[in-house]
PDB file as gemmi writes it, atoms N, CA and C in Angstrom:
CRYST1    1.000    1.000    1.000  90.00  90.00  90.00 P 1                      
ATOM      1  N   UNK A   1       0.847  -1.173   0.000  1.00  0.00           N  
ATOM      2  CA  UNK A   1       0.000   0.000   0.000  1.00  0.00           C  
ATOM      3  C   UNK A   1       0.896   1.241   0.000  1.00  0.00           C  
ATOM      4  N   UNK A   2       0.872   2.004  -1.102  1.00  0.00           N  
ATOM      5  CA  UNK A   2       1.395   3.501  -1.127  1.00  0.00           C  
ATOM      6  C   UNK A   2       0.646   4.161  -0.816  1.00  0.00           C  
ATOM      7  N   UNK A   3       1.901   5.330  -0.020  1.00  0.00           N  
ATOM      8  CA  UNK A   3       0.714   6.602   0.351  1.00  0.00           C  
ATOM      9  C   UNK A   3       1.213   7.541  -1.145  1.00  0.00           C  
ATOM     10  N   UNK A   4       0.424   8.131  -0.919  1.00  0.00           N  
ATOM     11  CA  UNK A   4      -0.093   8.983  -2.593  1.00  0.00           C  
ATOM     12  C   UNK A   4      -0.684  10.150  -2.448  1.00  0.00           C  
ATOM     13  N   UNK A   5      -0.418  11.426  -3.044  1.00  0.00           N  
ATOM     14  CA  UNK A   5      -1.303  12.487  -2.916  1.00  0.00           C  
ATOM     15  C   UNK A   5      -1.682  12.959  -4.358  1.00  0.00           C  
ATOM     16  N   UNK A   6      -3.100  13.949  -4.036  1.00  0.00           N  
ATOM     17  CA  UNK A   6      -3.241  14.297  -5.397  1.00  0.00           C  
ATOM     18  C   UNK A   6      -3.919  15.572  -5.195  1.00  0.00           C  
ATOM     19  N   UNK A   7      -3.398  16.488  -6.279  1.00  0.00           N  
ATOM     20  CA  UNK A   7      -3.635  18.307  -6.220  1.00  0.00           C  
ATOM     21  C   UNK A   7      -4.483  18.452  -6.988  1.00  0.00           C  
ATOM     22  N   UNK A   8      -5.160  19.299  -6.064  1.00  0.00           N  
ATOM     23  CA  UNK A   8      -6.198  20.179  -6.366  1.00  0.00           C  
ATOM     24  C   UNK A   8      -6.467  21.572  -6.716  1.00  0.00           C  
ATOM     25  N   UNK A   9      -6.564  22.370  -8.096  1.00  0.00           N  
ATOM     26  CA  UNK A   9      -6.288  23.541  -8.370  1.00  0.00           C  
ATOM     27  C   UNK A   9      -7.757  24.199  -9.189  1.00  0.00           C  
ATOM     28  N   UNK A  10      -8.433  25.160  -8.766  1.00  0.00           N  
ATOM     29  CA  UNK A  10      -9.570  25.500  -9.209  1.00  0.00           C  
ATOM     30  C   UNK A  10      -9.595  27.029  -9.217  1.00  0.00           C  
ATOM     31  N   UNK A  11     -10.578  27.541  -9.882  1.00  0.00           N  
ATOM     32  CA  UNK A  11     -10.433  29.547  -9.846  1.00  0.00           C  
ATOM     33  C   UNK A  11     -11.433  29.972  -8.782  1.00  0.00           C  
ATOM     34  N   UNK A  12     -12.478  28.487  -9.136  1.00  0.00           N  
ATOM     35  CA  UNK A  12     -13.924  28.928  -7.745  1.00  0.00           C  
ATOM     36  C   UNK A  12     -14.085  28.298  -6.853  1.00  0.00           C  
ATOM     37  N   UNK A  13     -14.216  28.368  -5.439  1.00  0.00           N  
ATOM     38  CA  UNK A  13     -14.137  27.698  -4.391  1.00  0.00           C  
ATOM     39  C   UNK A  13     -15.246  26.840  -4.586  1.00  0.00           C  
ATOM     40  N   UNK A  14     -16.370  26.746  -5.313  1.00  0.00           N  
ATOM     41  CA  UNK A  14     -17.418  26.079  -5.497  1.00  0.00           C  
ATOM     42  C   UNK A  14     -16.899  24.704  -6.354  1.00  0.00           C  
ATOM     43  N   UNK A  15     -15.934  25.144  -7.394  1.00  0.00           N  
ATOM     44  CA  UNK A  15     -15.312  23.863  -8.556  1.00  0.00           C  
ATOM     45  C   UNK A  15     -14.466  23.067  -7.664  1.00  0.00           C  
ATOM     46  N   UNK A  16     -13.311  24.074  -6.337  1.00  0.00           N  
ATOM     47  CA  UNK A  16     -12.650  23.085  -5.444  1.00  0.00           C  
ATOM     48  C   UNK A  16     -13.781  22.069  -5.043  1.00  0.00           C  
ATOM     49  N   UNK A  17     -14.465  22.380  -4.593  1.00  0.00           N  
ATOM     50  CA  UNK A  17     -15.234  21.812  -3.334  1.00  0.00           C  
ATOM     51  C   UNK A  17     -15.691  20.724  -4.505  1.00  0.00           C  
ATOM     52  N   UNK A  18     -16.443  20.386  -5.771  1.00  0.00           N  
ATOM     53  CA  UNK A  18     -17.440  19.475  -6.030  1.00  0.00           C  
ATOM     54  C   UNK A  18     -15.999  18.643  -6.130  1.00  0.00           C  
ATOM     55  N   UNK A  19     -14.895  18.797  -7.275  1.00  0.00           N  
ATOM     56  CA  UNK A  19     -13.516  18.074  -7.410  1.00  0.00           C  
ATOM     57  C   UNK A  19     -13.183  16.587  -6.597  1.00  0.00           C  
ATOM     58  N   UNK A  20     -12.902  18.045  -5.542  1.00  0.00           N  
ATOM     59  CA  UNK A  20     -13.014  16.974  -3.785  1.00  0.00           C  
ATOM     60  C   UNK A  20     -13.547  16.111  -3.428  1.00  0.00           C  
ATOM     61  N   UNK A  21     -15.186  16.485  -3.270  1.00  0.00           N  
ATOM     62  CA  UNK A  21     -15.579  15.540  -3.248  1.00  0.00           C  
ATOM     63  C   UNK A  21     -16.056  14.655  -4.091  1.00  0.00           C  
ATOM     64  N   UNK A  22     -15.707  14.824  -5.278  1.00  0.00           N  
ATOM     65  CA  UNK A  22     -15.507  13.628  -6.282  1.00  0.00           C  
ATOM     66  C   UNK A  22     -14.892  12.615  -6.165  1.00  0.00           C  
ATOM     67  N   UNK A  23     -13.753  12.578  -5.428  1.00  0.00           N  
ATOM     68  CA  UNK A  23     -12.132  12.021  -5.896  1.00  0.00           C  
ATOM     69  C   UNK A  23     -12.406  11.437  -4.389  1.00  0.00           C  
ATOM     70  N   UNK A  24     -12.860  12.567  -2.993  1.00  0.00           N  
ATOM     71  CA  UNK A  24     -13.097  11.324  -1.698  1.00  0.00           C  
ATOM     72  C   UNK A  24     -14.528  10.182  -1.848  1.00  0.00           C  
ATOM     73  N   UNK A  25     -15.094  10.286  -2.688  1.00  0.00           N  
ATOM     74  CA  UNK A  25     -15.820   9.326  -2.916  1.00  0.00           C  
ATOM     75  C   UNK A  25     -15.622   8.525  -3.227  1.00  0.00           C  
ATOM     76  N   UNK A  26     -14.255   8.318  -3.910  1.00  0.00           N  
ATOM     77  CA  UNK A  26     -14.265   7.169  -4.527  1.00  0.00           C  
ATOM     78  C   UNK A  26     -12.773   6.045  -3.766  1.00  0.00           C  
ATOM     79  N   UNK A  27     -12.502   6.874  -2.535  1.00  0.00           N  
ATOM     80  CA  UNK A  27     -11.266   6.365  -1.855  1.00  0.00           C  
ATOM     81  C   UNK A  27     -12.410   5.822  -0.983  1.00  0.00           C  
ATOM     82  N   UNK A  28     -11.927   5.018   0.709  1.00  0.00           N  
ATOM     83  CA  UNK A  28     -12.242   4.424   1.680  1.00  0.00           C  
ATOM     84  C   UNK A  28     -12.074   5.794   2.370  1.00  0.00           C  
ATOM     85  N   UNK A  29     -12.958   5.816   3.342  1.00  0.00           N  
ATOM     86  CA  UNK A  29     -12.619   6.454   4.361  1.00  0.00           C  
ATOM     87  C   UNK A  29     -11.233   6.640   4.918  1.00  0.00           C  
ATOM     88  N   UNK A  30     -10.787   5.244   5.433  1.00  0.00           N  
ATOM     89  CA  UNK A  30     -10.025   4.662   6.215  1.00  0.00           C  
ATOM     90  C   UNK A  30      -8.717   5.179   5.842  1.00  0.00           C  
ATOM     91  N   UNK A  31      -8.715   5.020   4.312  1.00  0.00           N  
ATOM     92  CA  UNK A  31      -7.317   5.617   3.534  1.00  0.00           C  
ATOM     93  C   UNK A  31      -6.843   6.727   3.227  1.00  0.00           C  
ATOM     94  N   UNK A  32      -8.262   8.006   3.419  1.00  0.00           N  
ATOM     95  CA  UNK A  32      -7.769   9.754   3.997  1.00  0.00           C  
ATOM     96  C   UNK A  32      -6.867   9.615   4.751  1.00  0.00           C  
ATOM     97  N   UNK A  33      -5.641  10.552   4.678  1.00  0.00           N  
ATOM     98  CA  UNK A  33      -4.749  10.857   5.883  1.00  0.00           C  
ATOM     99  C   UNK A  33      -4.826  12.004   6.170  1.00  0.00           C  
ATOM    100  N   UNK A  34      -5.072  13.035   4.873  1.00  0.00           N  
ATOM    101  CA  UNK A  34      -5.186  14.403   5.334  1.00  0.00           C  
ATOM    102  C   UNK A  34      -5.382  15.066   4.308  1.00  0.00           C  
ATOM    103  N   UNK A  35      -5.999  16.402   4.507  1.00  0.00           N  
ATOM    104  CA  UNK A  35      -6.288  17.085   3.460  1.00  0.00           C  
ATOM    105  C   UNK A  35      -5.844  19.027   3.181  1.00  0.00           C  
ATOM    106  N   UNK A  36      -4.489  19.461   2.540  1.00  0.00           N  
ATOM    107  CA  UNK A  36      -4.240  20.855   3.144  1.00  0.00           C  
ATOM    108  C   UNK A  36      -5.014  22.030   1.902  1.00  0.00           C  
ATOM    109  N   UNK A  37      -5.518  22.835   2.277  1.00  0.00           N  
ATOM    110  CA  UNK A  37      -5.853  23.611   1.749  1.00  0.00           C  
ATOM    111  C   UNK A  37      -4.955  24.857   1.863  1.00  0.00           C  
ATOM    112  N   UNK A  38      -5.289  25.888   0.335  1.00  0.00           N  
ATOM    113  CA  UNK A  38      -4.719  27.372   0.141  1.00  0.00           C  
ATOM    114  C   UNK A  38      -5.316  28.244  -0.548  1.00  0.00           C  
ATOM    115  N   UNK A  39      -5.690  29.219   0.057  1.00  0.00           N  
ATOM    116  CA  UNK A  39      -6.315  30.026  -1.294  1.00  0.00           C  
ATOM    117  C   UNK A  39      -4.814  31.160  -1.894  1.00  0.00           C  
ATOM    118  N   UNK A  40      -4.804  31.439  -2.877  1.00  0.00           N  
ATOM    119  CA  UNK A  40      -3.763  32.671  -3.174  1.00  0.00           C  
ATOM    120  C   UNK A  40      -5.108  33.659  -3.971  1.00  0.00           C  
ATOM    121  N   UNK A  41      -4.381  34.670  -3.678  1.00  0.00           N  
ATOM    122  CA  UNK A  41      -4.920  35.695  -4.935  1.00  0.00           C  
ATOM    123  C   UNK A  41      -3.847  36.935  -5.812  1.00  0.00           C  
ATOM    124  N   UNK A  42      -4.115  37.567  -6.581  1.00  0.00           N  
ATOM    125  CA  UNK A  42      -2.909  38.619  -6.912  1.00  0.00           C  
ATOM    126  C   UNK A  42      -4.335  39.339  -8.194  1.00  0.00           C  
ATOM    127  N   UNK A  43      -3.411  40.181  -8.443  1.00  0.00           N  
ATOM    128  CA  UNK A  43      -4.803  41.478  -9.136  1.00  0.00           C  
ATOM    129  C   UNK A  43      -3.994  41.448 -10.585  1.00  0.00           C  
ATOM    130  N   UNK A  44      -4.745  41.328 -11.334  1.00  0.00           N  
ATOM    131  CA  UNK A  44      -4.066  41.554 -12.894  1.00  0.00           C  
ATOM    132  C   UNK A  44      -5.315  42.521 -13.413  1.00  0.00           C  
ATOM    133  N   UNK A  45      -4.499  43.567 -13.957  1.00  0.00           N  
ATOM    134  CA  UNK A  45      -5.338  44.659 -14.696  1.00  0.00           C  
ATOM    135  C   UNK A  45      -7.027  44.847 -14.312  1.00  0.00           C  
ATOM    136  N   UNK A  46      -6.000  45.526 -12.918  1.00  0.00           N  
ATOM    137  CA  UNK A  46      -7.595  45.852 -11.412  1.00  0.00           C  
ATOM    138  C   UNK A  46      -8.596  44.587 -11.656  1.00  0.00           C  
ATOM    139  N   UNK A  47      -8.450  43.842 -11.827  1.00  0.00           N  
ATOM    140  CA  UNK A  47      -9.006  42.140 -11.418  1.00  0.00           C  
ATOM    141  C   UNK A  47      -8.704  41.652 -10.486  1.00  0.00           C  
ATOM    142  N   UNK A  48      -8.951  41.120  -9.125  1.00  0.00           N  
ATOM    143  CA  UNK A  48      -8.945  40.803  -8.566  1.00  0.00           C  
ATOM    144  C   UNK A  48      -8.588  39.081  -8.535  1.00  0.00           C  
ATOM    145  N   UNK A  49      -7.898  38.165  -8.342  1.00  0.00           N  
ATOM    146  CA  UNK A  49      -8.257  36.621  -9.391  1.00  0.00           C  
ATOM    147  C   UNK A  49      -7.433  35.775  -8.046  1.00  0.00           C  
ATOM    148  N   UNK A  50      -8.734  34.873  -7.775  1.00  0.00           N  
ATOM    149  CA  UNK A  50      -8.456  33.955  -6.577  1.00  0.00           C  
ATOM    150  C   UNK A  50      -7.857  32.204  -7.390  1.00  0.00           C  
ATOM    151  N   UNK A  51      -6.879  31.575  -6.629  1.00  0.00           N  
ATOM    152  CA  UNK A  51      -6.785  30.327  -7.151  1.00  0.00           C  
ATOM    153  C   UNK A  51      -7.262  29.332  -5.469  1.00  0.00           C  
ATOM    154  N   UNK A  52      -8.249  28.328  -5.744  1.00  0.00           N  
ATOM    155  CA  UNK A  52      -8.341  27.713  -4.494  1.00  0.00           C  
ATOM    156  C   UNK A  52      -7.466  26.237  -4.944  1.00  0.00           C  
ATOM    157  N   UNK A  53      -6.713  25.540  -3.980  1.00  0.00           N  
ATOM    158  CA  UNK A  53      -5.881  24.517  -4.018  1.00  0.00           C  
ATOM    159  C   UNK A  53      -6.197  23.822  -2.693  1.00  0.00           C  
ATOM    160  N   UNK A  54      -5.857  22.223  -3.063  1.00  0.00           N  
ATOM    161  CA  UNK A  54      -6.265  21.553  -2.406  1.00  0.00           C  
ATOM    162  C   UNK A  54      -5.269  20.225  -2.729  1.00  0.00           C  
ATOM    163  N   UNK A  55      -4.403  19.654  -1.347  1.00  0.00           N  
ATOM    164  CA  UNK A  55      -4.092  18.256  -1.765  1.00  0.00           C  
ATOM    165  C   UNK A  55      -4.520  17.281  -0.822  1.00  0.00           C  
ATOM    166  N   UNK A  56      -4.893  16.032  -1.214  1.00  0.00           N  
ATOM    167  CA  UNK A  56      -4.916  14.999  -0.326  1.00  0.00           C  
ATOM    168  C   UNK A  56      -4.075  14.182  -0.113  1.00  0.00           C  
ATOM    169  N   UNK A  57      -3.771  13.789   1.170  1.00  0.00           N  
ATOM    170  CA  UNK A  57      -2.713  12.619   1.305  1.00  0.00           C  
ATOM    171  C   UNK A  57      -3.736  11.320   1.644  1.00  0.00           C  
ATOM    172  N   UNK A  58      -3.764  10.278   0.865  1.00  0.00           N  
ATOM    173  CA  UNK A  58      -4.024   9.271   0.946  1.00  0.00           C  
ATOM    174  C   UNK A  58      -3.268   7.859   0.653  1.00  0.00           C  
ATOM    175  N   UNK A  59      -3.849   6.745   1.032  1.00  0.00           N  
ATOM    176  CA  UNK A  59      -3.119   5.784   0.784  1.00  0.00           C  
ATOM    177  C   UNK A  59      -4.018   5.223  -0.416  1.00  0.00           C  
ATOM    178  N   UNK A  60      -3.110   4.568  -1.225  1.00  0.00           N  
ATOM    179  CA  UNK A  60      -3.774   3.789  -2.882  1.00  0.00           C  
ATOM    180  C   UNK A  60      -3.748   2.481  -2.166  1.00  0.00           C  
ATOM    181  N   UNK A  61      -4.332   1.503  -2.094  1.00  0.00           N  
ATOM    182  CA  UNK A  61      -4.270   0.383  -2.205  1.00  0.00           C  
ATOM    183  C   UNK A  61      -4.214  -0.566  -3.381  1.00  0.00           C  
ATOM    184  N   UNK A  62      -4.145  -0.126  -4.173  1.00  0.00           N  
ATOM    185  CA  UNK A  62      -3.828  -0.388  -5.800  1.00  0.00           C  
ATOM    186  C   UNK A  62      -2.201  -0.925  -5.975  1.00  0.00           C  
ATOM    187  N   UNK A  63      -1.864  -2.326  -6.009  1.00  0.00           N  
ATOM    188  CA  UNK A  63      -0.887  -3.124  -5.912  1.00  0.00           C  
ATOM    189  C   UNK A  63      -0.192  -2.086  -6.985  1.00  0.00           C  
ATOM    190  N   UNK A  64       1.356  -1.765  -6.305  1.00  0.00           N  
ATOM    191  CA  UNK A  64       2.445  -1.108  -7.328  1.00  0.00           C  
ATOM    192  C   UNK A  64       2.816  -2.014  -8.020  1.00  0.00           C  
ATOM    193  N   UNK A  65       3.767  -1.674  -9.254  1.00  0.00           N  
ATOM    194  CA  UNK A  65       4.313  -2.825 -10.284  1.00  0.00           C  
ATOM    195  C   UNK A  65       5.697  -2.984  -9.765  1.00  0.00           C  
ATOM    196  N   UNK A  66       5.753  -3.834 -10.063  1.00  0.00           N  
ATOM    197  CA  UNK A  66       7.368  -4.442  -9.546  1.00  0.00           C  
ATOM    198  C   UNK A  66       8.376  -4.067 -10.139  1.00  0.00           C  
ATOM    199  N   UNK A  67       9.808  -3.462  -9.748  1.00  0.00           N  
ATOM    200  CA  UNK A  67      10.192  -2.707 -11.019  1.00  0.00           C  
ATOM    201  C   UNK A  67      11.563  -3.646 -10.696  1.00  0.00           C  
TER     202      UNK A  67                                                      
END                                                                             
């Protein structure tokens, strides 16, 4: 069993959020380890422009290949 993470990068906190819970639906509970969130923002030509980010640390239970 590897632990594994996977990033999350969206413009609307609404697109983070469905993403998310897309992707924990389809893990075990059991195999969440954690989840960090960030918002950034910066202004381009008096725009205001948010990025929301998101990674999870989970474990895959998905047998690795033997190398």
């Amino acid at each position: 069993m590897a632990i594994k993470v996977k990033i999350f990068d969206e413009e609307h906190e609404k697109d983070l959020e469905e993403s998310l819970n897309g992707f924990l639906e389809k893990i075990d509970e059991k195999d969440l380890i954690d989840i960090k969130f960030q918002i950034s923002n910066f202004y381009d030509n008096r725009e205001q422009i948010y990025c929301y980010a998101a990674m999870v640390i989970y474990r895959d239970k998905k047998k690795e290949d033997d190398k």
